[in-house]
C-alpha positions as CSV (number, residue, x, y, z in Angstrom):
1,X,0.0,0.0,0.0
2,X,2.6,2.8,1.5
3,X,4.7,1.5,-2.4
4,X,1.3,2.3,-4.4
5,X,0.9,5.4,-2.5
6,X,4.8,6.5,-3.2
7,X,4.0,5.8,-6.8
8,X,1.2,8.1,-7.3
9,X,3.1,11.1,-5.6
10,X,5.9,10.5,-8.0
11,X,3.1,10.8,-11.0
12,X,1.6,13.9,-9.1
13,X,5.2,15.5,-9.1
14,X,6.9,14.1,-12.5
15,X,3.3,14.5,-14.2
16,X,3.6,18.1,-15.8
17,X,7.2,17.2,-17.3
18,X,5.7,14.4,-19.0
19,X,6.2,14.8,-22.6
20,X,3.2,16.3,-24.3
21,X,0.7,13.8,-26.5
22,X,1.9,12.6,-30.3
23,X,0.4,15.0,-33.1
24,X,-3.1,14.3,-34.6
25,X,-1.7,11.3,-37.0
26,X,-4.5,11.1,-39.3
27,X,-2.4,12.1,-42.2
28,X,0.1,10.2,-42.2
29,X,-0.2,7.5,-45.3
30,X,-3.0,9.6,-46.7
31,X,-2.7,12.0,-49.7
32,X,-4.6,15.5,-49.9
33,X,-6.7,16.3,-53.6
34,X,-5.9,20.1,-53.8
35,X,-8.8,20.9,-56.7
36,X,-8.0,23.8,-58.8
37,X,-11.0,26.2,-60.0
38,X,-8.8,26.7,-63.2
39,X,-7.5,25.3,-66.2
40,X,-4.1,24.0,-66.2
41,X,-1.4,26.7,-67.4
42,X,-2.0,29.8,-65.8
43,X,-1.3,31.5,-62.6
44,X,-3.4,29.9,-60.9
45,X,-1.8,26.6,-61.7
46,X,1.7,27.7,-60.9
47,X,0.4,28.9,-56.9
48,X,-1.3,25.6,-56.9
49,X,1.4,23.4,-58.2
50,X,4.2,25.2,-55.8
51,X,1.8,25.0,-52.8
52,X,1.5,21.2,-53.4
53,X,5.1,20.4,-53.6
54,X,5.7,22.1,-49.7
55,X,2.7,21.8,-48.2
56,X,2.8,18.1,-46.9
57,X,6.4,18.7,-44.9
58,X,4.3,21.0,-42.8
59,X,1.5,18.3,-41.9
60,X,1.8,16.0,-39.5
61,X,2.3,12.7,-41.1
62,X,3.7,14.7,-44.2
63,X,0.9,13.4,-46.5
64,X,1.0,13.4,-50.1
65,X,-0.4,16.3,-52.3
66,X,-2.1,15.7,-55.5
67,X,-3.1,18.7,-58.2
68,X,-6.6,18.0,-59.9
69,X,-8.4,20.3,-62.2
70,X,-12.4,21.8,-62.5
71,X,-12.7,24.3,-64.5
72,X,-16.2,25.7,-65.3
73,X,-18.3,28.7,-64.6
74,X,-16.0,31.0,-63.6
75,X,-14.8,29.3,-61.1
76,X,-18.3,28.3,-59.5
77,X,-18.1,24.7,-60.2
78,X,-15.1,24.0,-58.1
79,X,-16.4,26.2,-55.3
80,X,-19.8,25.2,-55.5
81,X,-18.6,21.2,-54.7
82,X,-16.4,22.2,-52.5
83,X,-19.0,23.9,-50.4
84,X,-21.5,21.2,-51.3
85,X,-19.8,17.7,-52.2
86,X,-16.8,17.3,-51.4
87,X,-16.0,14.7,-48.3
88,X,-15.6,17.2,-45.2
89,X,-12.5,15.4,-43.7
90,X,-9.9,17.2,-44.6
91,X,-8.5,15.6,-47.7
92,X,-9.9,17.8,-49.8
93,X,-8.7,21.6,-50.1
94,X,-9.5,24.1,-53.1
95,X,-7.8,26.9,-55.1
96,X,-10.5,29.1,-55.7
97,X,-11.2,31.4,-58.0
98,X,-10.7,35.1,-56.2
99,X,-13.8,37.0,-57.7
100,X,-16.2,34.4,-56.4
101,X,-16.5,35.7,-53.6
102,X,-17.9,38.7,-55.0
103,X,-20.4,37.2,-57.3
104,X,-21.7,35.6,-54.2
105,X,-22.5,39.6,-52.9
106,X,-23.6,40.6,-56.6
107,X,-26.2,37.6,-56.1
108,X,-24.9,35.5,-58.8
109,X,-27.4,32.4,-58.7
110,X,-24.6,30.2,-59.7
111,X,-22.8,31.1,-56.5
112,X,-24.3,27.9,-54.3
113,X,-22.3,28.7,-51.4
114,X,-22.0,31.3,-48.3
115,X,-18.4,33.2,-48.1
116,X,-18.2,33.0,-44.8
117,X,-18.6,29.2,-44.3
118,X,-15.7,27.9,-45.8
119,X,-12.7,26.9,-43.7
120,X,-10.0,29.5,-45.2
121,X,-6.5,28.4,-45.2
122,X,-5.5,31.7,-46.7
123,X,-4.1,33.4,-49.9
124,X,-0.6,33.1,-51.2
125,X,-1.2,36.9,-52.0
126,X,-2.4,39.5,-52.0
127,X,-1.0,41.6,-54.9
128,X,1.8,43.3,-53.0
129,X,4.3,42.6,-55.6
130,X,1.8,42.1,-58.6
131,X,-0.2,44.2,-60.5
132,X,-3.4,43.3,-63.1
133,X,-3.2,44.7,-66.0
134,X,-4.8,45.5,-69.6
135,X,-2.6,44.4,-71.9
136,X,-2.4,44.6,-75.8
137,X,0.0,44.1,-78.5
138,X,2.7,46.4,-79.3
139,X,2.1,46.7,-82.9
140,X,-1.9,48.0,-81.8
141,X,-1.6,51.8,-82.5
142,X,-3.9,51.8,-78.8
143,X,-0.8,53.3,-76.9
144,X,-3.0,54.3,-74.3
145,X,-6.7,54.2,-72.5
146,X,-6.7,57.9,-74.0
147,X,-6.5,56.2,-77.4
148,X,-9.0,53.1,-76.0
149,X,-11.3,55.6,-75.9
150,X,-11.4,56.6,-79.7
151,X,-9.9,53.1,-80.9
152,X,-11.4,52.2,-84.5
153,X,-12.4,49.6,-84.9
154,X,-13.0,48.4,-81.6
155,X,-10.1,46.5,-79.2
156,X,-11.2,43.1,-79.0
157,X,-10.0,41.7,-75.7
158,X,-10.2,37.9,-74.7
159,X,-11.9,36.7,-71.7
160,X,-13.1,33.4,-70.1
161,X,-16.3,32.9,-68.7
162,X,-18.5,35.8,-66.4
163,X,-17.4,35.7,-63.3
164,X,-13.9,35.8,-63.2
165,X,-11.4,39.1,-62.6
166,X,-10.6,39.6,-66.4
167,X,-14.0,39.6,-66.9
168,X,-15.2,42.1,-64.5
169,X,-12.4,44.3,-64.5
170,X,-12.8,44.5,-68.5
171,X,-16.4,45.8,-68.5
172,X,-15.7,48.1,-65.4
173,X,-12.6,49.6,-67.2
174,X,-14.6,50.1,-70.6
175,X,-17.9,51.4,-68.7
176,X,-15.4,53.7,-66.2
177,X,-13.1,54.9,-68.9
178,X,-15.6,54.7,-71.7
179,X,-13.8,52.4,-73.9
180,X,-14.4,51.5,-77.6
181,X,-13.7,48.0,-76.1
182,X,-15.2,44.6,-77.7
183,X,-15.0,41.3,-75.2
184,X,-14.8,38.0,-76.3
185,X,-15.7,35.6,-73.3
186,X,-15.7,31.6,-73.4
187,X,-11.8,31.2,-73.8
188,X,-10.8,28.1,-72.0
189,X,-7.9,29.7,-69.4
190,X,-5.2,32.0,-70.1
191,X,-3.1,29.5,-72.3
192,X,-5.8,29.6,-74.9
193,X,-6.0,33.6,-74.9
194,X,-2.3,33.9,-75.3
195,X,-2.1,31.5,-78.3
196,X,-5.0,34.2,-79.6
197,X,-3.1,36.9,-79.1
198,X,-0.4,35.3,-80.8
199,X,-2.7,34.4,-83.5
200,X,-3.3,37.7,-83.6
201,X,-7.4,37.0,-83.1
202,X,-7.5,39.4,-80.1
203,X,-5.5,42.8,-79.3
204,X,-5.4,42.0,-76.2
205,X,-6.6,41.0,-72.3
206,X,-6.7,41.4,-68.7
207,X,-3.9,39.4,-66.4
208,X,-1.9,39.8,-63.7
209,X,1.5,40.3,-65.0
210,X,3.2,37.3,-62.6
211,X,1.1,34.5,-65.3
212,X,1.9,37.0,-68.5
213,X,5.7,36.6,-66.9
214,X,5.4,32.4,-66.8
215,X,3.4,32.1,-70.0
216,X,4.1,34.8,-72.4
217,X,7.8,35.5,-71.2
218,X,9.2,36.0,-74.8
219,X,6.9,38.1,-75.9
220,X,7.4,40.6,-72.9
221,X,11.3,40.1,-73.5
222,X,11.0,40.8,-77.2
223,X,8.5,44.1,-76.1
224,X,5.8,42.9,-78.0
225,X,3.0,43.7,-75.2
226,X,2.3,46.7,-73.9
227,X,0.2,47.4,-70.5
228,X,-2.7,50.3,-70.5
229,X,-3.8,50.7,-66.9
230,X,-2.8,48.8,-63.6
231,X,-5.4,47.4,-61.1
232,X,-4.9,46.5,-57.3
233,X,-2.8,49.6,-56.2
234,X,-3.5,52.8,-55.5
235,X,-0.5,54.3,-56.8
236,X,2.0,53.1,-59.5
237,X,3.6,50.0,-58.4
238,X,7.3,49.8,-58.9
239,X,7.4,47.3,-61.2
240,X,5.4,49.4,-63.6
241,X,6.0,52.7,-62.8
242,X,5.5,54.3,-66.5
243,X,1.8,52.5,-66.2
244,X,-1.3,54.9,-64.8
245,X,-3.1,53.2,-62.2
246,X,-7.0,53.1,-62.7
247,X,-8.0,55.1,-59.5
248,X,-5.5,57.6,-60.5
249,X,-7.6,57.9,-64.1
250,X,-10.8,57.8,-62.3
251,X,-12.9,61.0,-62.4
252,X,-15.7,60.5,-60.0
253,X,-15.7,58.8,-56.4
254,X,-18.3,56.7,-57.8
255,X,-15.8,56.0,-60.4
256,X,-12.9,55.5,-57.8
257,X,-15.4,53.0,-55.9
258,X,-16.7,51.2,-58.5
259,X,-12.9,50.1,-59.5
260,X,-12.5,49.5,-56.0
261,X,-14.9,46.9,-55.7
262,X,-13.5,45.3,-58.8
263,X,-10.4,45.6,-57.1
264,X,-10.9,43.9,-53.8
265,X,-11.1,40.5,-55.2
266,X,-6.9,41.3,-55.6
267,X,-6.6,41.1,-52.1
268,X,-7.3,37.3,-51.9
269,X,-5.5,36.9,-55.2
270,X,-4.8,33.3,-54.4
271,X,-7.4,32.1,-52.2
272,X,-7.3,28.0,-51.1
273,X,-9.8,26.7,-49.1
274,X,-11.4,23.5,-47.8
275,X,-14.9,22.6,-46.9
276,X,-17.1,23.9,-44.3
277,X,-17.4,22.2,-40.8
278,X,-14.6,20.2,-41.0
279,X,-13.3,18.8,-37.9
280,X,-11.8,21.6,-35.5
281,X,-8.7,19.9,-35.5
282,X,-8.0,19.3,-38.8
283,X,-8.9,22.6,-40.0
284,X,-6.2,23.8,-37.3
285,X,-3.7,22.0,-38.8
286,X,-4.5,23.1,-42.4
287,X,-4.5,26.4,-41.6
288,X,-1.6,26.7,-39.7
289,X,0.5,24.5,-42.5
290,X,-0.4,26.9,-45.1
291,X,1.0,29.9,-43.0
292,X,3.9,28.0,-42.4
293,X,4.6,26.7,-45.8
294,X,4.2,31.1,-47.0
295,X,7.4,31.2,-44.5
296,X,9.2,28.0,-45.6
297,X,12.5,29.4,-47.4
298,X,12.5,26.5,-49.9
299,X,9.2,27.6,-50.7
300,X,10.2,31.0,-50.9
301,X,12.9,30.6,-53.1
302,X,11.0,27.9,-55.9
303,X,8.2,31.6,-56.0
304,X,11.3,33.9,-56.6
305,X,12.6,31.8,-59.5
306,X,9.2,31.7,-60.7
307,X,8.8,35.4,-60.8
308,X,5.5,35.5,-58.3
309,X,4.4,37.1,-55.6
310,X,4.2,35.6,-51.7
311,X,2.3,38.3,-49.9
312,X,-0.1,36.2,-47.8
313,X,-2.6,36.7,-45.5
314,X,-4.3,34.1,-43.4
315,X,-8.1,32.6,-43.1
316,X,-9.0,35.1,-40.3
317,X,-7.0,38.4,-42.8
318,X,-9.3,36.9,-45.5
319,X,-12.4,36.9,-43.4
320,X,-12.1,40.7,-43.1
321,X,-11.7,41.6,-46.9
322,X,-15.3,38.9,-46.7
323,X,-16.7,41.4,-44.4
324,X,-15.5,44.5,-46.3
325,X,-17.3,42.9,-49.6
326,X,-20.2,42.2,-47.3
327,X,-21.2,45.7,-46.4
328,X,-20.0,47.0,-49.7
329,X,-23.0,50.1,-50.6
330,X,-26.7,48.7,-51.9
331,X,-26.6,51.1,-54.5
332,X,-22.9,50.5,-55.7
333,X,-23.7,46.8,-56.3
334,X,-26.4,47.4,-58.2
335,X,-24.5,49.8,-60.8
336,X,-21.8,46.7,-60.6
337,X,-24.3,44.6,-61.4
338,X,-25.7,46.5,-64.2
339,X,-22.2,47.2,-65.7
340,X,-21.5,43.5,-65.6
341,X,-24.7,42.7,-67.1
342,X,-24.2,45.0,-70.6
343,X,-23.2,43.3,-73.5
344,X,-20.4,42.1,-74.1
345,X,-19.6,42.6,-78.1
């Protein structure tokens, strides 16, 4: 008895240096799908495809990441399973398409989900060292959106489906700056409006200018694109300092707030997310591994090389841009709406 006793003191006194219990081990031997909202190709791919390769080290049990595609709607298909299909167990996380969001505020009826009930792991960035851009080819005699304004004929700009940034910041621009602008939507991804541009079949389109560095790199060597306007900064950003900024051309403050709305979506430029109610633990983790994988210097080094921006914020910085879409003016959604609902030839 007095033994036994002398034993459970010794737990009482040793007990708080025990070590602490083994990670959650319900990765380990298990692979993660990370669904892309995109086609393969473009920028969104290359965020996608780095995050996978670094990602795992920072789980425990290191699982294994695999790259799957679902293009479709703007976006909407991949979010909309997500939200409503996909298993809710972790093993499933999303790249989504950054103006969906949005369309779910415009009261897009494609838009099956809620913002705000998504488990956000966070954005890869937020446009710090990126700007999104109109861009046309050098041999257009449009040197400017001055000359955009009078352009005959028409620019003809490529686009993919509604919904998406190029989209929306297209019609905004041409309604805003009163372009003689003529959009072509229902381009599969980026890939296929490059090889139109090179076809010379459009003059030009919208894109961020870290994918028109990773897929049209010679043309931009050779100076055979030239950029308009810049979206997602107030002032010039330094890697395009000759390029006006669009709030710097707007007139109005409704102007200035109607390209700030199309803007916002830049914030989240990369945005990956997993399923709604997934086990508090789980999402933890997740979360925390993408933060840590925006620090990992391999990680950072694999983004320099490919010329892209790492300016990241986390789930909970992301659910504040949600709530800044949220209470965005009655009124100034309506004239989005109404701009995004004009024709597009």
């Amino acid at each position: 008895m007095h033994r036994a006793l002398r034993f459970l003191l010794l737990l009482l006194v040793l007990g708080p240096a025990l070590p602490a219990p083994a990670a959650d081990d319900f990765y380990k031997g298990k692979t993660i799908t990370l669904v892309v909202a995109n086609a393969a190709g473009g920028g969104y791919d290359l965020y996608a495809r780095l995050l996978a390769r670094h990602l795992g080290r920072h789980i425990p049990g290191e699982p294994g990441i695999v790259v799957k595609y679902q293009p479709g709607a703007g976006g909407m298909l991949m979010a909309n399973a997500i939200y409503g299909t996909a298993p809710r167990d972790g093993l499933t996380i999303g790249l989504m398409a950054r103006a969906n969001p949005l369309e779910r505020v415009l009261g897009n009826p494609a838009a099956k989900f809620e913002n705000e009930s998504f488990t956000w792991l966070g954005t890869a960035a937020s446009f710090q060292d990126d700007a999104y851009c109109l861009v046309v080819r050098a041999d257009s005699p449009v040197r400017s959106i001055a000359d955009a304004q009078g352009a005959e004929p028409p620019l003809v700009f490529g686009g993919v489906a509604a919904g998406g940034t190029d989209t929306d910041l297209l019609l905004i621009a041409r309604s805003v700056f009163g372009l003689n602008l003529r959009l072509i939507r229902g381009y599969g991804g980026v890939p296929d409006i490059n090889l139109a541009i090179r076809r010379g079949e459009v003059d030009g389109q919208a894109i961020g200018t870290s994918a028109l560095r990773n897929t049209m790199a010679d043309w931009l060597s050779a100076g055979k694109l030239r950029f308009l306007v810049q979206f997602g900064h107030e002032t010039r950003w330094q890697g395009l300092p000759e390029v006006p900024t669009a709030r710097e051309l707007a007139r109005t403050a409704d102007e200035r707030a109607l390209i700030e709305l199309a803007e916002l979506p830049l914030k989240m430029a990369r945005p990956f997310i997993a399923p709604p109610e997934l086990p508090a633990g789980r999402a933890a983790i997740l979360q925390e591994a993408f933060m840590a994988t925006q620090r990992d210097p391999a990680y950072l080094m694999e983004a320099k090389d490919l010329q892209i921006d790492i300016s990241p914020l986390s789930g909970d910085q992301i659910g504040q841009v949600l709530q800044r879409l949220a209470g965005s003016p009655p009124a100034l959604i309506q004239r989005y709406k109404d701009i995004l609902a004009a024709k597009c030839r």
